[in-house]
C-alpha positions as CSV (number, residue, x, y, z in Angstrom):
1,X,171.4,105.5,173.7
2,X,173.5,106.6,176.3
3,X,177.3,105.0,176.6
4,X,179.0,105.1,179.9
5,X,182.9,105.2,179.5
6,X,184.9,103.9,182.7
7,X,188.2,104.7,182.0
8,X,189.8,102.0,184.0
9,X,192.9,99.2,183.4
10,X,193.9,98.6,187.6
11,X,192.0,95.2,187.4
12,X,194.9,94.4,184.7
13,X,197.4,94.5,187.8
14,X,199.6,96.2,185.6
15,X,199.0,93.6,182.5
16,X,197.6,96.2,180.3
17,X,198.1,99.3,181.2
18,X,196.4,101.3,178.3
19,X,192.7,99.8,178.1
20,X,191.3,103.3,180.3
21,X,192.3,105.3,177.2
22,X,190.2,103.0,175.0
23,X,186.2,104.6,175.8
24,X,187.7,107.8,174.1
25,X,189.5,106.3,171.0
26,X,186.2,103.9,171.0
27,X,184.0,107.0,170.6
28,X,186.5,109.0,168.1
29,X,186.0,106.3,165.9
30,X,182.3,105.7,166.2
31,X,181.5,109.4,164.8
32,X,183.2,108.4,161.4
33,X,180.3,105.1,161.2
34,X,177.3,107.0,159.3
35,X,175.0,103.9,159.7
36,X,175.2,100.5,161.2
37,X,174.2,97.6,159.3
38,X,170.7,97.5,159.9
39,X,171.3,101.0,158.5
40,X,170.4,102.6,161.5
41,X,171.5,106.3,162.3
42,X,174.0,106.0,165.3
43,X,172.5,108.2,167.9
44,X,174.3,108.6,171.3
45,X,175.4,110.4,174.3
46,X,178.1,109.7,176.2
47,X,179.7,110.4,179.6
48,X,182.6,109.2,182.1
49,X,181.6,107.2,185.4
50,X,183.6,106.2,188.2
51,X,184.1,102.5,188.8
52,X,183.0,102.8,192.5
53,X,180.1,105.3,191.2
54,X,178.4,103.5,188.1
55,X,176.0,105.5,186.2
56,X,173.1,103.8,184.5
57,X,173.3,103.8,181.0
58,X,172.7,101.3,177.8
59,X,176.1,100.4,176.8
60,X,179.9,100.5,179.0
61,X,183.0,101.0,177.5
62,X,186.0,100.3,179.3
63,X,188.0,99.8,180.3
64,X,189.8,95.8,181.5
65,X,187.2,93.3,182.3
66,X,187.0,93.9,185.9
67,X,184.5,97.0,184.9
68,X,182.1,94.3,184.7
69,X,181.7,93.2,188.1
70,X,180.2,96.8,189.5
71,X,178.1,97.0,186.3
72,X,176.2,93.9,186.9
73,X,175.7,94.4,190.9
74,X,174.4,98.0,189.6
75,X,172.1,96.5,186.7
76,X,171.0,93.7,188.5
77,X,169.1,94.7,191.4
78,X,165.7,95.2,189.7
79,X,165.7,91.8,187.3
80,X,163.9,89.2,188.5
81,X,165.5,86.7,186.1
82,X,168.8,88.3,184.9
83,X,170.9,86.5,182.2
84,X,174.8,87.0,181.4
85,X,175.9,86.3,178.2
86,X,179.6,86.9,177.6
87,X,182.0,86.6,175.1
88,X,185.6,85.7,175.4
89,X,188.9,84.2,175.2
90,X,188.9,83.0,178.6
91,X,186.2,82.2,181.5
92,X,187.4,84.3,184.1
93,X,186.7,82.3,186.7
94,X,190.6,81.7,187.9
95,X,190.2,83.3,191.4
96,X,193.5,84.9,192.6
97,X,192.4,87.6,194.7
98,X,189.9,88.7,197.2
99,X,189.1,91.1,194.6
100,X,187.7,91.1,191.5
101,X,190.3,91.8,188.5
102,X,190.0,91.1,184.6
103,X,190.7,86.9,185.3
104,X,187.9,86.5,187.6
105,X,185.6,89.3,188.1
106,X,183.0,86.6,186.9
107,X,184.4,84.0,190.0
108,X,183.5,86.9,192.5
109,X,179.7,88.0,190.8
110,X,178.9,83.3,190.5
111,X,180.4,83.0,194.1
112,X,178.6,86.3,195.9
113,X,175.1,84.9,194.5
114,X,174.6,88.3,191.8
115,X,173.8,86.1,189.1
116,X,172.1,82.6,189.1
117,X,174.8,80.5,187.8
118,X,171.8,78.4,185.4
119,X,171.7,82.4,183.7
120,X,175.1,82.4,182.4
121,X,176.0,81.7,178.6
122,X,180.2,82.1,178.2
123,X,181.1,82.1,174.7
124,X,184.3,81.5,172.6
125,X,186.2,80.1,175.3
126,X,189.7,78.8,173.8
127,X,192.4,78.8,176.5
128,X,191.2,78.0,179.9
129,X,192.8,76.9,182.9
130,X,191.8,73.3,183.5
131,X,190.7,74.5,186.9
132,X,188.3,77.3,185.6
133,X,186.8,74.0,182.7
134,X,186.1,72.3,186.5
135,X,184.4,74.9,187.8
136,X,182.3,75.5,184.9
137,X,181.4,71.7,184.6
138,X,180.7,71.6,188.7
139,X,178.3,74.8,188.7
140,X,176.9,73.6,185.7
141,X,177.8,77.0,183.8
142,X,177.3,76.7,180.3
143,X,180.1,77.7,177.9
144,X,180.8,76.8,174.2
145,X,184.4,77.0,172.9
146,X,185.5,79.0,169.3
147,X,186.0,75.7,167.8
148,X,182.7,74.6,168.7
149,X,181.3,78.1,167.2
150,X,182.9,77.4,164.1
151,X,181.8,73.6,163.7
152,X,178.0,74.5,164.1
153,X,177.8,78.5,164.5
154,X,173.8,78.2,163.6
155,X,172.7,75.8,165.7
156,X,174.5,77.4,169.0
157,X,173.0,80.8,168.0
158,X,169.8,79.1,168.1
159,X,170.3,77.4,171.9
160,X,171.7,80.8,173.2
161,X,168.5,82.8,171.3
162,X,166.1,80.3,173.2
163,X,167.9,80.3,176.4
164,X,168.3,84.1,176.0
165,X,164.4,84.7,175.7
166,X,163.4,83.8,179.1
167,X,165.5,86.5,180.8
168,X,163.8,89.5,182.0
169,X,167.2,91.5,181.2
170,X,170.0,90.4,179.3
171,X,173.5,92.4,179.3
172,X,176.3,91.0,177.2
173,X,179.6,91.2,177.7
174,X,182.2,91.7,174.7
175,X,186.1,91.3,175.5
176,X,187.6,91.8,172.5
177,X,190.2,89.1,173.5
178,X,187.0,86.9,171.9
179,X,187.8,87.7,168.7
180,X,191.1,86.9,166.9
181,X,194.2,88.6,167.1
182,X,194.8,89.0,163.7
183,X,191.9,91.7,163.7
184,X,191.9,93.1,166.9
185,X,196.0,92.7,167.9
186,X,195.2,95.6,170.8
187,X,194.9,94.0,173.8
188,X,196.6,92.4,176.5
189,X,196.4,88.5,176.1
190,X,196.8,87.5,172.3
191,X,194.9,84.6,171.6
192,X,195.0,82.5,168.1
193,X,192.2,80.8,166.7
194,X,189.2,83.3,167.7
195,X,185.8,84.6,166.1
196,X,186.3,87.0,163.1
197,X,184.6,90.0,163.6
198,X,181.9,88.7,161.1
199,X,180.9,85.9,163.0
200,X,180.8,87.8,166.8
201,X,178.5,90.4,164.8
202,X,176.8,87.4,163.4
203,X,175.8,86.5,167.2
204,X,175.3,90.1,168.4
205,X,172.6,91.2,165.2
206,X,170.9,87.7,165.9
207,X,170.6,88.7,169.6
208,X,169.4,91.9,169.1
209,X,166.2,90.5,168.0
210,X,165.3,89.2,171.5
211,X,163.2,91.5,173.1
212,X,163.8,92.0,176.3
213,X,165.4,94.5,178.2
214,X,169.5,94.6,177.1
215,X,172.3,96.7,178.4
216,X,176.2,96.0,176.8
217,X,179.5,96.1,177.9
218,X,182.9,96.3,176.1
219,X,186.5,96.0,177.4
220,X,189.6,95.0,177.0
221,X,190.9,97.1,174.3
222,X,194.6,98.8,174.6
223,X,195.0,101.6,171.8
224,X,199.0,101.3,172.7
225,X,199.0,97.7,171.7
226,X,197.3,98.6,168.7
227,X,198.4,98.2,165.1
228,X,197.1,100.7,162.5
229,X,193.9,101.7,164.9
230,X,191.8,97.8,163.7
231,X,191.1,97.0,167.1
232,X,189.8,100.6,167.9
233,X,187.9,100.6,164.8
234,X,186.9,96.9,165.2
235,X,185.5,97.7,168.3
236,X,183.5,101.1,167.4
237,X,181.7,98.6,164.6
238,X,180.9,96.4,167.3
239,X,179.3,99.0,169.9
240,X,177.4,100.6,166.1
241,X,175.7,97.4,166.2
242,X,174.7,98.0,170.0
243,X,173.2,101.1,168.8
């Protein structure tokens, strides 16, 4: 498995100033997991990309969420029937620049025709802009909200597995925003009422069982917002699962 760090936090605009340091603390942390929980040996290599320059790999560490946008218009190009699963706080899909930043690097990838908007799954969503809930409802984006997740957590898994099967490539998406702050406090928009790290593993093990082709992402993390290394360490548990 080969991870791709892009060291990275200008699609923050300055909001959290931090996250390019997290690939390395990420990776620090991952050599002290001896198995994952499917007892697997984590085996890995790992090397730094340039956000303008992405190198192929299996998994991306950033990074803020903008790191996404280049990723998928690099993965992308050989799917015939590419699907975007991503979980988060928030939709992204507030546009405020002509660029792509953390808030709505998925606005720019719906808008520019990268990924069919019918191939997107956005989940954990708990404190969106009523515009971005109008945008989702117009394109017809599907999106299921933490409290939703924790009213029927089995029966969504089961919608997204299905839905998730017919893609030819999957990549998700982990900000770590999606889970709450009481377990991963290091990042830049604190959000109460999100997934415990139990249940976004939950999703990620069941996923993992779909066959096709799958390539990850996670971003987000700020080791100088951190409190006693949990959202490092949080994180390195997630990407052992990846493994």
């Amino acid at each position: 498995m080969k991870i791709i760090k892009i060291k990275y936090s200008k699609g923050s605009l300055g909001k959290n100033n931090g996250t390019e340091s997290a690939p390395n603390e990420i990776l620090k942390e991952l050599k002290n997991i001896w198995l994952n929980e499917s007892f697997k040996e984590l085996k890995f290599t790992s090397e730094d990309s340039d956000i303008k320059n992405i190198k192929e790999g299996d998994i991306y560490l950033g990074g803020d969420h903008s790191i996404t946008e280049p990723i998928i218009k690099k993965i992308s190009k050989n799917s015939k029937n590419f699907g975007l699963i991503v979980f988060d706080a928030h939709p992204d899909v507030y546009k405020e620049f002509e660029f792509p930043t953390h808030g709505d690097w998925l606005y720019h990838l719906i808008e520019e025709g990268i990924v069919k908007k019918e191939n997107i799954i956005l989940i954990g969503i708990r404190n969106p802009d009523i515009k971005e809930i109008d945008y989702l409802e117009k394109n017809n984006i599907k999106f299921y909200t933490a409290k939703e997740l924790y009213l029927d957590r089995e029966n969504i898994c089961n919608l997204i597995m299905e839905k998730a099967r017919n893609f030819d490539h999957i990549h998700i998406s982990v900000d770590i925003d999606s889970l709450d702050p009481s377990i991963a406090p290091g990042t830049g928009y604190l959000e109460p009422a999100g997934l415990s790290a139990r249940e976004l593993l939950y999703y990620i093990q069941r996923l993992s069982f779909v066959k096709n082709k799958k390539t990850f992402d996670l971003v987000e993390v700020n080791p100088l917002k951190d409190t006693n290394n949990i959202t490092v360490k949080t994180a390195a548990k997630i990407v052992g699962e990846f493994l």
